[in-house]
C-alpha positions in Angstrom: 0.0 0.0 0.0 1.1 3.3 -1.1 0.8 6.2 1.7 0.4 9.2 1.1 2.6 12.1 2.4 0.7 14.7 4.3 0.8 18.2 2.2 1.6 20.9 5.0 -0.2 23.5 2.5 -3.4 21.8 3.0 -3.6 22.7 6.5 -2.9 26.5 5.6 1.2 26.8 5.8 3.3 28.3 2.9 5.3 26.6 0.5 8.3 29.4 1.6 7.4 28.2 5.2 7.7 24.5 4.3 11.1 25.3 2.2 12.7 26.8 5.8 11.5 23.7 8.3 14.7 21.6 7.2 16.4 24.8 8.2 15.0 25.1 11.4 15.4 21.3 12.0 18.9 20.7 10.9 19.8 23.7 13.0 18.2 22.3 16.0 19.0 19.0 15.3 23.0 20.6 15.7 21.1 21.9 19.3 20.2 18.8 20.1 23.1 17.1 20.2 25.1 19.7 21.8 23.4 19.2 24.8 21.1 22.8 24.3 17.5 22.5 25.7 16.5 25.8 25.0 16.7 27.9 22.2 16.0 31.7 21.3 14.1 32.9 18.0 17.4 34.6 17.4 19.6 32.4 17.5 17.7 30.2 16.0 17.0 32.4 13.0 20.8 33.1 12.8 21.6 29.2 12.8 19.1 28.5 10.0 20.2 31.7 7.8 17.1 33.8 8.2 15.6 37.1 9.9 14.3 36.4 12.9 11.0 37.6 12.5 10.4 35.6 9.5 11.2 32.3 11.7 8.6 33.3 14.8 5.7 33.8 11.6 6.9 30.8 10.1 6.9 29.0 13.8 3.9 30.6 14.6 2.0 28.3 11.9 3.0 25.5 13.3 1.2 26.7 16.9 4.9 26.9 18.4 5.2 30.6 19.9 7.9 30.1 22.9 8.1 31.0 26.0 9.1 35.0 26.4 12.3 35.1 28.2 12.8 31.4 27.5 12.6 30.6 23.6 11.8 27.4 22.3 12.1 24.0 24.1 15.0 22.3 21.3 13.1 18.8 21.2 9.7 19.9 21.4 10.2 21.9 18.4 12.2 19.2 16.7 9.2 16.8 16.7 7.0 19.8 15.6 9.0 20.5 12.7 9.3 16.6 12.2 6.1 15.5 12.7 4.7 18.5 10.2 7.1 17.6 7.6 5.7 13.6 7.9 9.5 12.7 9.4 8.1 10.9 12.3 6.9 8.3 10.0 8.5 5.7 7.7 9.0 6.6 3.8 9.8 3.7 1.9 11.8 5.3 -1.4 12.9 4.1 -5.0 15.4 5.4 -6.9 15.4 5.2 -10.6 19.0 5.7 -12.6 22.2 3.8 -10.6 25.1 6.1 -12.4 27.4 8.0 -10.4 24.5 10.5 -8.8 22.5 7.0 -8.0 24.4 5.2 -6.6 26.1 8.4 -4.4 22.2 9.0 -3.1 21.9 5.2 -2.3 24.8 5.5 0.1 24.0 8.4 1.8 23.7 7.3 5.1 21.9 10.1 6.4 18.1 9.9 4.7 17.3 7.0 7.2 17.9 9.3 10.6 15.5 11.4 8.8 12.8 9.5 8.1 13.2 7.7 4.4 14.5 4.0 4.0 15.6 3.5 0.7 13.6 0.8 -0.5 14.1 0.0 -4.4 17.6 0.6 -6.7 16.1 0.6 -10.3 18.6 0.8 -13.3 18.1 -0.5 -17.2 21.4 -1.2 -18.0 22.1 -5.0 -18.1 25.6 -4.0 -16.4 24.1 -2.6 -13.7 21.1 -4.8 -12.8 22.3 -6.9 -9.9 25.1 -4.9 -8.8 24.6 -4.9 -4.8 25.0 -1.4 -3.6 24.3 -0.6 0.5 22.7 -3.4 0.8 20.0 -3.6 -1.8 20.3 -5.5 -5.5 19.7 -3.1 -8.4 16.7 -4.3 -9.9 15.3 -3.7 -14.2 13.3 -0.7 -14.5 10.9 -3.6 -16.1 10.2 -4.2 -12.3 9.4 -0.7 -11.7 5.8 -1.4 -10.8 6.1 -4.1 -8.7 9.0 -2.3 -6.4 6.5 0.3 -5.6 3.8 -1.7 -5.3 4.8 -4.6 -3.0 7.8 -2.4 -0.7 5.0 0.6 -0.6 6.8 3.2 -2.3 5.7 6.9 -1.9 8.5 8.5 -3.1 10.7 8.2 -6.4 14.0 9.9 -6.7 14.6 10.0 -10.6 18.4 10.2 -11.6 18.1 9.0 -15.1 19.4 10.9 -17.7 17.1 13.1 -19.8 15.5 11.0 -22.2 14.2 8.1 -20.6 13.0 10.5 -17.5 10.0 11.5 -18.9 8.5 7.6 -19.2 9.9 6.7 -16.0 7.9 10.0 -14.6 4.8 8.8 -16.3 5.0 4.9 -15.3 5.7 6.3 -11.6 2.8 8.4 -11.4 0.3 5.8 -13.1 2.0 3.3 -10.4 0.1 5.6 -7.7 3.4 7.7 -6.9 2.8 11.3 -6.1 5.8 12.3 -4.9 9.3 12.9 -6.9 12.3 14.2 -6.7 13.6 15.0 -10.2 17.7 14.9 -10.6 17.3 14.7 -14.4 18.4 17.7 -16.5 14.8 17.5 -18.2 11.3 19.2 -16.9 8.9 16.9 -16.2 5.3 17.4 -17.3 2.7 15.7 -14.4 -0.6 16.4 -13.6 -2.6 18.2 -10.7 -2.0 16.6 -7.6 1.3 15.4 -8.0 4.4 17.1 -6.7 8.0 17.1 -8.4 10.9 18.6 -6.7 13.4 19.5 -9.4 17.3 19.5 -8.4 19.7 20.7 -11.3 23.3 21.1 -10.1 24.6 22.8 -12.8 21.8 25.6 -12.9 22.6 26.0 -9.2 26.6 26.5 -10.5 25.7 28.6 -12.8 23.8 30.9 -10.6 26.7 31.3 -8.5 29.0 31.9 -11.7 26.6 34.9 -12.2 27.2 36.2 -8.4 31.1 35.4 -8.7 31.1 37.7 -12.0 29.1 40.1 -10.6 31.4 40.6 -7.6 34.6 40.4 -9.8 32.7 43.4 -11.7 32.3 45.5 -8.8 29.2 45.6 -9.5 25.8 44.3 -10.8 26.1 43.9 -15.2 24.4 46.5 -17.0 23.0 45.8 -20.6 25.5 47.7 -22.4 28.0 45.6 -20.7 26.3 42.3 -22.1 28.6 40.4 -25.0 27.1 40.8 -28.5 24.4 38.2 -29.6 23.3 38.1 -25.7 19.4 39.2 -25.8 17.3 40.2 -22.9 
């Protein structure tokens, strides 16, 4: 049986909010094991890498307000964070594409502190099928289906490369998948009710190129200063 995972906007809380609770949690998590019980909006908000005020609003929807002169009790807030975010449960996960990015993710050993137990390794290249890689045999893509329906899957982490994503995306999502997390360099067309998260390295490089310029240049880059050919 496929579970769902619970969609914190359907209870009223912003997606920006629901982007900053990993913050918030990784930073207490740090708390945590430090030994800190308590911990202040503001140093909380410094920790995480935001305003202060923006983390008591973004608290505030989770019915977490602290304690004036007190802050926030560290593990309390951990499991509020956790349990909005659907971490206090098990997610089993599959991912699609064993390359170098695949089998890096399979290996992580830090998803299953956090919730998600990887589940499936899926690959189509003969090479690959039945290479045993944290544990888990790489199973055919032809088994795709099944995985998700017998182990429960509710997310898919696709890390295929561009062409075949879009099939995968499709078969995942007619499986009863809502949930994905998209490595592939591709944009994947779904339909309401299901949620892609897209991750593209290089677009993320080549943001910071554009900052590292734009430093280097004193400054930010005016039109006239664009090379020839480059159109707005």
């Amino acid at each position: 049986m496929i579970r769902r995972i619970p969609q914190a906007r359907d209870r009223g809380i912003p997606d920006a909010t629901v982007a900053r609770l990993p913050l918030y949690l990784r930073a207490l998590n740090g708390m945590a094991e430090r030994g800190t019980p308590t911990v202040s909006s503001e140093d909380l908000a410094v920790a995480a890498g935001v305003n202060s005020a923006k983390l008591r609003k973004d608290l505030s929807h989770l019915g977490s307000y602290g304690t004036r002169g007190v802050g926030y009790d560290v593990q309390y807030l951990i499991y509020q964070i956790s349990r909005e975010l659907g971490l206090t449960q098990d997610w089993a996960v599959a991912i699609v594409g064993v390359g170098n990015l695949g089998r890096a993710l399979a290996n992580y050993g830090g998803f299953a502190s956090r919730g998600f137990r990887i589940a499936g390794l899926l690959d189509a290249d003969p090479h690959v099928v039945g290479d045993r890689i944290a544990g888990l045999v790489v199973e055919h893509t032809d088994e795709l289906e099944t995985v998700i329906r017998q182990r429960g899957v509710s997310i898919v982490v696709i890390a295929t490369p561009a062409a075949p994503a879009q099939q995968v995306c499709d078969r995942v999502i007619a499986a009863g998948v809502t949930s994905i997390l998209n490595f592939a360099p591709v944009v994947l067309a779904v339909p309401d009710g299901v949620d892609v998260r897209k991750v593209d390295l290089s677009i993320e490089l080549q943001i910071l190129a554009f900052h590292e310029q734009r430093k280097a240049n004193g400054g930010p880059i005016m039109a006239e200063e664009w090379p020839d050919g480059v159109v707005m």
